[in-house]
N, C-alpha and C positions, 0 to 999 in steps of 0.2 A: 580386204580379206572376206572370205564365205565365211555364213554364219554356222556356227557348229551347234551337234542335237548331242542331249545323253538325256535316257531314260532313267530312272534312279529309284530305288525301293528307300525309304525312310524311316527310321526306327523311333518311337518316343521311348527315351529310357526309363521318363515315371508310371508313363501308361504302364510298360513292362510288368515292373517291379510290382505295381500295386495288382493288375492284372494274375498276375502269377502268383501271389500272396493270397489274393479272394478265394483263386478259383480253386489253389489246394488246400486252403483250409476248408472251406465247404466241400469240397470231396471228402477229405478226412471225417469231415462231422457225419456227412451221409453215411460213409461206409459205417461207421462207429455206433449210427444210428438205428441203421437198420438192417446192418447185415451179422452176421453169427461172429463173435470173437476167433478171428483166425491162430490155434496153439503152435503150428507147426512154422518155425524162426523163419526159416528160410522161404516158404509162399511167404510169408509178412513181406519179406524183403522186397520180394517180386511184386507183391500187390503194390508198396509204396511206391517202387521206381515207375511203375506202370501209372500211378498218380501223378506224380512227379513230370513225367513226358507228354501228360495230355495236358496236364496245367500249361507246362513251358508250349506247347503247340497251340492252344488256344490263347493265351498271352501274345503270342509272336503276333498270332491274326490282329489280334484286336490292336494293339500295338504298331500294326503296319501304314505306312501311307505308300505314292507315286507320285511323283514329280517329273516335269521335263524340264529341264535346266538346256538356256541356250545362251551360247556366248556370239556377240555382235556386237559392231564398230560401235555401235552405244552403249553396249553395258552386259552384266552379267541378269539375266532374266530367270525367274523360277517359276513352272507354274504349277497348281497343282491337277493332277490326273487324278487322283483317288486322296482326299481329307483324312484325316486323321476320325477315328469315331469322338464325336460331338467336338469338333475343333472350329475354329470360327478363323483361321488362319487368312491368309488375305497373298493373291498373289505378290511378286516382288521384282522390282527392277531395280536394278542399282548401276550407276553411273561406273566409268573403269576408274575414274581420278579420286572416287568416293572411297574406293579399297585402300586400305594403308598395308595390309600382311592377310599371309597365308597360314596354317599350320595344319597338317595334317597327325593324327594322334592316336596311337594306339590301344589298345586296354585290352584284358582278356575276352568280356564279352561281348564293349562294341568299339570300333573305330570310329572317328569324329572328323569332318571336316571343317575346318571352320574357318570364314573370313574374317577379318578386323577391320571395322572403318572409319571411317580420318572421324565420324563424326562419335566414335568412344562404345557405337553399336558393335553386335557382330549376325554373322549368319551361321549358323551352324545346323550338317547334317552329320545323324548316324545312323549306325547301322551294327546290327549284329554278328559278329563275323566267324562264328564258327558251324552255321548251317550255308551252306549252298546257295549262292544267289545269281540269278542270270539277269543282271543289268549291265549298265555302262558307270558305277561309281568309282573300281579303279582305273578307266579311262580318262573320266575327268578330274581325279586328283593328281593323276600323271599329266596330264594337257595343261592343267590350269598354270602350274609356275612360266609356261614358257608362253601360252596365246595370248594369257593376260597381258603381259608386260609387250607383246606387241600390238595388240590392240591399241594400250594405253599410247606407245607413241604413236600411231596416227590420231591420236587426239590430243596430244599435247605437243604446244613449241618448244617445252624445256623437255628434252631427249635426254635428259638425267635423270627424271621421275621414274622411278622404280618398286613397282607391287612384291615386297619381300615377303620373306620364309620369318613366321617369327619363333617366338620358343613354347616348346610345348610345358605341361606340367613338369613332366618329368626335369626339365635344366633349371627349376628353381630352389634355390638354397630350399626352403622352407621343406620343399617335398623331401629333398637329399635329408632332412635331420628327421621327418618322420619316419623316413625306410632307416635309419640307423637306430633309432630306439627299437621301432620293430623287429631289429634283428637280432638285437641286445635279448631282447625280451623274448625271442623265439628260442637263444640260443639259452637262457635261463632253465625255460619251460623244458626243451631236451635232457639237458644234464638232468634237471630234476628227475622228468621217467627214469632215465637210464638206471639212475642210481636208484631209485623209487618206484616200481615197477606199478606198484598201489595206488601210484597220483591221481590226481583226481582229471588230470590231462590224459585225451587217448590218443594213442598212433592213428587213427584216422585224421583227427583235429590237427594233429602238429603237421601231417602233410598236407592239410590244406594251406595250413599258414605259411610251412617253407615254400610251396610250390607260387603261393602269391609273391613271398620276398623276393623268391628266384628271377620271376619273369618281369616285376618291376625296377630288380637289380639288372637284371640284363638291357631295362630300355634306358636307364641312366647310364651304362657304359655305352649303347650303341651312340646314346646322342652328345657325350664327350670324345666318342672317337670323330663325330661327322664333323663336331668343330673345329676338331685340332688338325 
C-alpha cells in the first residue's frame, strides 16, 4: 500500500482555557483601569462580547499547533510543522500492532481523536470545532478505522488481529449517572424559577445548563443507538 499524508491543525485544550482566562481578565482590568465607566447597559454589553471575541481569537492562536500525520506499512507517523508555544513535544512513530483502539469523540467545543495502545499509552489529537478549519482531520478520522486495520495485516501472520473502535466517555456507566443527577438538579433549578420568578437562578444560566444536558443527552443516545 502507498503511504497516505494529512495535514492536521491541533488544538491544546489547557493552553486554551488558561490562554482565554488571562487574556480577558487583563482586558477587563485595562478597560476598568483606564477607560471612563461605560453607564449605557447595552455598549457594556457590546464592549464585553467584543472582549470576549479577541480573548477567544487570541487564545485559539496561541493554543494552535500543525502536524503531518502519515500512515505507512510500518506505522502511524506524527510530525510536527508548527509546536505548540513553549512545548518541548517530540515527533512520533508508532508501530500498526502497538494500537490496541480507536475512538473518535465529541464535545461542544472540541472533538478528540485518540489512539489506545497495547502498551496502556495513548495519542490523542483536538481540535476546536466550531470555527472553520481547512485541513485533512476529518479525513483521517474517517480513513483510520479502515487503512489501519489493513496495514496491520500485511504485517501480521495472525489475520485476526484487529485495531478496534473503543468506547468513548459518553458509554460509561459513571458519565450516564452524572448526566442524570444533572438533570435532576436542572429540572430542580426550573420549577424553582417558574414558581419563584425572584430566584436567585437566571434564564440565561438555566439555558446554558439545559442546552449542555441536551447535547450530552443527545451523544449518550446516538452512541446506544450505534451499539444496538
Amino acid at each position: 500500500m502507498n503511504d497516505k499524508e494529512y495535514r492536521i491543525v491541533i488544538h491544546s485544550i489547557s493552553r486554551f482555557f488558561i490562554a482565554m482566562v488571562v487574556i480577558l481578565l487583563s482586558c477587563v482590568n485595562l478597560i476598568d483601569r483606564f477607560t471612563p465607566r461605560i453607564q449605557n447597559e447595552f455598549i457594556a454589553v457590546l464592549q464585553f462580547a467584543a472582549i470576549l471575541f479577541i480573548s477567544f481569537y487570541l487564545a485559539q492562536l496561541i493554543c494552535k499547533a500543525k502536524a503531518k500525520v502519515i500512515f505507512s506499512k510500518e506505522g502511524f507517523s506524527h510530525i510536527w510543522e508548527r509546536k505548540f508555544l513553549f512545548s518541548l513535544e517530540k515527533n512520533l512513530n508508532i508501530a500498526w500492532e502497538k494500537i490496541d483502539s480507536y475512538v473518535f469523540q465529541e464535545d461542544r467545543t472540541f472533538d478528540s481523536f485518540i489512539i489506545n495502545l497495547t502498551t496502556k499509552q495513548r495519542y490523542k489529537i483536538n481540535r476546536l470545532n466550531f470555527i472553520p478549519i481547512n485541513d485533512d482531520f476529518v479525513s483521517l478520522v474517517n480513513d483510520f478505522p479502515k487503512l489501519s486495520n489493513e496495514y496491520l495485516k500485511g504485517r501480521m501472520s495472525d489475520h485476526n488481529s484487529k485495531i478496534k473502535e473503543g468506547e468513548t466517555i459518553y458509554q460509561g456507566k459513571a458519565f450516564r449517572w452524572i448526566l442524570y443527577f444533572m438533570t435532576i438538579g436542572f429540572l430542580v433549578l426550573l420549577i424553582t424559577k417558574v414558581l419563584n420568578p425572584d430566584s436567585s437562578s437566571s434564564w440565561p444560566t438555566l439555558g446554558v445548563i439545559g442546552s449542555g444536558i441536551l447535547f450530552y443527552g443527545s451523544m449518550v443516545l446516538r452512541r446506544k443507538r450505534n451499539n444496538n
